[in-house]
N, C-alpha and C positions, 0 to 999 in steps of 0.2 A: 187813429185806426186807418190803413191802408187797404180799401178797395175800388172797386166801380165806383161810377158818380152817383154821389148821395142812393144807394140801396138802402130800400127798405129793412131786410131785412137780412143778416150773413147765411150764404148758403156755401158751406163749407166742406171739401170732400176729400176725403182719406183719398192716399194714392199708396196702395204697395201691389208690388207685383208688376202686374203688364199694363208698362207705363201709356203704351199705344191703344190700348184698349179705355183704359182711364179718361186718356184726352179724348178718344170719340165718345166718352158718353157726354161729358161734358160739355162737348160739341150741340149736344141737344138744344135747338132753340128754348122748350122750358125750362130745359136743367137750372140757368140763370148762377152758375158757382161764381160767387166773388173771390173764395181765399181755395186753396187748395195744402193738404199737409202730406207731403212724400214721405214716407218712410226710410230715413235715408241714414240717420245718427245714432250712434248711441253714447254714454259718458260710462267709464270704465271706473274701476274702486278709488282711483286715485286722481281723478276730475279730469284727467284728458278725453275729450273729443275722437272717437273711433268711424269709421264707417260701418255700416251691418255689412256682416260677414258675408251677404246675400248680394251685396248693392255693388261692391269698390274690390278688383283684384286685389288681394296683398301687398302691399308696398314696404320700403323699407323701414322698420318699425313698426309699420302701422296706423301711426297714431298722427293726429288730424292737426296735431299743433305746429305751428309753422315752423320753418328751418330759424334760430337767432331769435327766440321770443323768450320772455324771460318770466322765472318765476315770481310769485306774488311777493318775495324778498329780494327779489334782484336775481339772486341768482341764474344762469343759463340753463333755459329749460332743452332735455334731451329734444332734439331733432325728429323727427318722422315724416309722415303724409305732405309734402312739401305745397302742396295748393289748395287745402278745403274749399276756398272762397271759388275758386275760377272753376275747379271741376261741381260746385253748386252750380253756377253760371250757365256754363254750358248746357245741363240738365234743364235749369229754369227757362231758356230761351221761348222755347215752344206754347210754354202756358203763359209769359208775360206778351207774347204777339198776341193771345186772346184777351189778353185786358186781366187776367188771371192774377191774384197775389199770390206768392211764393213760402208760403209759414213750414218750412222742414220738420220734422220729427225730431225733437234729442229726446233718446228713451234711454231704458236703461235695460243691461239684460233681465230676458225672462225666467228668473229662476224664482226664491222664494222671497225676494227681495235681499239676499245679503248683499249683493254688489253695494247696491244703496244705505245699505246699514252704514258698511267699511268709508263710503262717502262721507255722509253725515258726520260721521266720528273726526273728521279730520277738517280742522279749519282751511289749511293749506289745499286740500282737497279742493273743497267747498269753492275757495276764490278761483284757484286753477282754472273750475270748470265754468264759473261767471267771465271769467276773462276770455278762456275758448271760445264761449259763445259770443260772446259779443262781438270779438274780431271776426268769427266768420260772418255776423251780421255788415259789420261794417264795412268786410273787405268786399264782401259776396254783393252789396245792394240788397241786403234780402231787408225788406218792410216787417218781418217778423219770425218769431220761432214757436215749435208748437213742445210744449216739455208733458211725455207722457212717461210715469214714474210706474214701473213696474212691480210685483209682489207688495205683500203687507208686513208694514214695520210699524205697528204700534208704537212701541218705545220710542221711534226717533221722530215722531209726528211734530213736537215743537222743534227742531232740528231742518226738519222739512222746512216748515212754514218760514223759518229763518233763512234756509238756502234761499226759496223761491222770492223773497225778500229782494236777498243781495243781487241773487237774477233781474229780479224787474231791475233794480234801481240801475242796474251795469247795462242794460239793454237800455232804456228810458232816455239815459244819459244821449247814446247813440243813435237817438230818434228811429231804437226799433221798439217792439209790442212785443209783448208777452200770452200764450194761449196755453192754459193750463188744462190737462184730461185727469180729470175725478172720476170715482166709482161713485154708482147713484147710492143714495141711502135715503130712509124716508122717517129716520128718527137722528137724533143728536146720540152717535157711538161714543163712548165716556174712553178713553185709551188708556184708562188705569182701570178699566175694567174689563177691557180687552179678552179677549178667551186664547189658548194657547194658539197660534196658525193653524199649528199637524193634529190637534185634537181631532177636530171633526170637521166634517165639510162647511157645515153652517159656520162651525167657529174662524174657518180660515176666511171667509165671506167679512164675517163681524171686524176679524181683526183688519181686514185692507179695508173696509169703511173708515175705523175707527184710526188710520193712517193719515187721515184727511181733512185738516180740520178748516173746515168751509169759509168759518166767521175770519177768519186769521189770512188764510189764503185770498178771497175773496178782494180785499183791499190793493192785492198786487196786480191781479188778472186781470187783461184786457178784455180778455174771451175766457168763460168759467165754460168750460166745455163736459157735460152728466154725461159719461159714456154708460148710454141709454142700449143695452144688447147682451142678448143670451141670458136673459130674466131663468135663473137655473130653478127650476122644480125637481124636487127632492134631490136637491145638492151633494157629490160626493167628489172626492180627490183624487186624481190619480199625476205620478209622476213617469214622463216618459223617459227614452232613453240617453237623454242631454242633460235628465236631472230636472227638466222644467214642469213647473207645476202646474195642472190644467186643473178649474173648477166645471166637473159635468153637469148636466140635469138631465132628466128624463125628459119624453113628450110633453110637446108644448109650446104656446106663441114665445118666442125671442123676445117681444116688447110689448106685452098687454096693455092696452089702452089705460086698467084701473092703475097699475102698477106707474106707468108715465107720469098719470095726473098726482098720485102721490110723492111720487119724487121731486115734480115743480112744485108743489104745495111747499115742501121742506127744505126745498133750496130757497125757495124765495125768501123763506127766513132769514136768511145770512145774505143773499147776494143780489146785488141789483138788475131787477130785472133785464134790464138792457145791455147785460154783461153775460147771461145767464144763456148758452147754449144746449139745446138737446140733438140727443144721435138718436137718429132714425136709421136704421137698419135694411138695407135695400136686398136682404135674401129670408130663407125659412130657413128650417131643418126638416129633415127626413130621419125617422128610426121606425129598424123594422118591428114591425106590430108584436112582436112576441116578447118585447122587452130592450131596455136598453141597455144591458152588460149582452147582447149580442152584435157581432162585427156590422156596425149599420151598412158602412159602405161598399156595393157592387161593384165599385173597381181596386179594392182590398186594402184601401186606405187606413181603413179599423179605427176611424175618430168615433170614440165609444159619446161623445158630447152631442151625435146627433149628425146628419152627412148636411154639411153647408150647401143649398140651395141657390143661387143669385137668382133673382126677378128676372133676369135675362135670361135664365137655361132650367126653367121650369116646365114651358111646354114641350120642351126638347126632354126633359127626363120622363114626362109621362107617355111616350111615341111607344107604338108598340106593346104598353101598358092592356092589364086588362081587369075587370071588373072594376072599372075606377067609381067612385063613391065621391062626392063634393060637397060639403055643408059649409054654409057660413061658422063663424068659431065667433058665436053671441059674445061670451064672456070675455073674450082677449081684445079680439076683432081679426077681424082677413079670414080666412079659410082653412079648413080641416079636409084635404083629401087623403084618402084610403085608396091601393089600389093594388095589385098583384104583381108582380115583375114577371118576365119569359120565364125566370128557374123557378115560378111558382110559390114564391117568398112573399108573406105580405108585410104591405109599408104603411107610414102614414108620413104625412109632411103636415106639419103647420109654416103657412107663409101670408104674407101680405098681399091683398090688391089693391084696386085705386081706390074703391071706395074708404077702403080702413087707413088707406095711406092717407087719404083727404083730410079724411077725421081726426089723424095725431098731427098732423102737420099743423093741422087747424087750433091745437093747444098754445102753439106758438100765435101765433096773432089774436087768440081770447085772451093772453098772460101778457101780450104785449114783449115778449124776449127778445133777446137779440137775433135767435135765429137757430139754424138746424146745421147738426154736422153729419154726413152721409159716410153710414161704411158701407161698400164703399165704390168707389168711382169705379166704370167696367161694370157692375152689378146692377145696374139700374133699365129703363125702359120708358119708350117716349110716352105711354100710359101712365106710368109711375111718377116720372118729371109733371106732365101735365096737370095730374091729379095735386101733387107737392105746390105746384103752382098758381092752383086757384084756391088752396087753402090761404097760402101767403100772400094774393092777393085781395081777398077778400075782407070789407071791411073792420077795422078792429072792432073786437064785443068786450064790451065788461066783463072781467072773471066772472 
């Protein structure tokens, strides 16, 4: 495993978006990040390597497979993206002069998981896109990849488990790591018992659990990474205008403290602790107090899932504010504020402070884990780092 010298423990941190912003938080003397994962890949129906459409002008083709590389039969694979590995390079310079490890994102699009069904189904696929990755590992220098599988595909769960297989062993080869993003669950989901996706909100939840079979997976992963965020209370669906699928919830903490310890209670069953990463979440949500099928966001966003908050522009959203209201949130942990906008609208934000941050971070060194994955970098505070910091320094306790 590829970081700083001998760390204690991986402190690991989403990068999408403003990549300038990301490295100064990370800049933070406690922040202490050893691995970092850009969001920067994704593998398309028929296993090539794409850029996000957000990340890499358009190029000819597209696609990220080098010019003269050949199919898993020999055959001559079409041409496209003519450099993955150097324009990785480039990118990575900046975080590798802070001692920074380099783990990219290959995800897959966000819709309801077909892209990854149409994968699965295709051995030719499947290898295409172990061999893509691998060569940008090995053209690029990258120490590792971070594989986050989008939507829920019950059905192809041993399919998965068998791709992510051929991944590690095609990476491994190549003296790179594999870092696998799971959805949390805090029972063993049966995937033949799986409930329709589109039925119900709960059941599209049950079915991307039960996508993920932890016992199976587990053996491959370097880094088992619970993405630990947006803990949804009273769950419902909505699909936006690109067709992609969004799971809401109503008001409420993102990462309840009960809810965290139950999740490491049920992973640790399957995975070894010192493999076993959680996400801690470095913002709240905001909805406004009259319900959450009303447009939460004041700048007309209309993310009906609650308006994302960063620990960084929380006291900036309440300026101006008026009747503000402040309680501890006992039951989750961090804070319940109430408070009224200028158009006289009321809100409520549940978010995190240091003390509650102290306290879930502090799960990781009573369990003894490998460490915490931050979403995400840019969204954090030298309060927040600080607080992250003396949990993970502080002596290990017995569970």
């Amino acid at each position: 495993m590829t970081n700083l010298p001998d760390p204690r423990y991986v402190r690991f941190g989403w990068v999408a978006g403003d990549e300038a912003a990301a490295l100064a938080d990370a800049g933070t003397p406690a922040a202490g990040i050893t691995h970092v994962a850009p969001c920067w890949f994704v593998l398309d129906a028929e296993g090539r390597l794409e850029p996000r459409p957000d990340e890499v002008p358009a190029g000819p083709g597209g696609s990220l497979d080098p010019a003269g590389a050949q199919e898993p039969d020999g055959s001559p694979e079409p041409s496209g993206f003519r450099d993955p590995a150097g324009w990785a390079q480039g990118r990575m310079e900046a975080w590798r002069r802070r001692g920074i490890a380099v783990w990219p994102v290959i995800g897959t699009p966000e819709d309801d998981g077909a892209v990854l069904r149409s994968l699965l189904d295709h051995e030719q696929g499947r290898r295409r896109a172990a061999d893509a990755v691998q060569r940008l590992c090995r053209d690029g220098g990258l120490p590792g990849v971070t594989l986050a599988a989008a939507g829920a595909f019950p059905e192809g769960r041993d399919a998965f488990s068998a791709f992510v297989e051929e991944l590690a062993w095609a990476l491994h080869a190549s003296g790179a790591r594999l870092a696998l993003v799971v959805p949390p669950q805090v029972t063993d989901p049966a995937a033949a018992a799986a409930p329709d996706p589109l039925a119900d909100p709960g059941g599209w939840l049950q079915a991307r659990a039960a996508s993920f079979d932890y016992r199976a997976l587990a053996v491959y992963a370097d880094l088992f990474i619970v993405d630990t965020r947006d803990y949804a209370v009273r769950p419902r669906i909505r699909r936006d205008a690109a067709g992609r699928l969004h799971v809401l919830g109503g008001p409420g903490a993102v990462a309840p403290q009960g809810w965290l310890e139950s999740v490491i209670d049920h992973a640790l069953l399957h995975v070894p602790a010192r493999r076993l990463v959680l996400t801690l979440p470095l913002y709240g949500r905001a909805w406004p107090a009259g319900g959450q099928d009303a447009d939460p966001d004041p700048g007309g966003a209309g993310d009906a899932a609650g308006r994302l908050v960063p620990l960084a522009d929380a006291g900036r959203l309440l300026e101006g504010a008026q009747a503000v209201e402040e309680q501890p949130d006992r039951a989750s942990g961090g804070r319940r504020v109430a408070w009224t906008d200028a158009g006289g609208r009321p809100w409520v934000l549940y978010i995190d402070d240091a003390p509650s941050l102290e306290a879930k971070a502090g799960l990781v060194a009573r369990h003894d884990l490998g460490g915490l994955a931050f979403w995400r970098l840019g969204f954090g505070t030298p309060q927040a780092w600080a607080a992250v910091d003396r949990a993970l320094a502080a002596p290990r306790r017995p569970a």
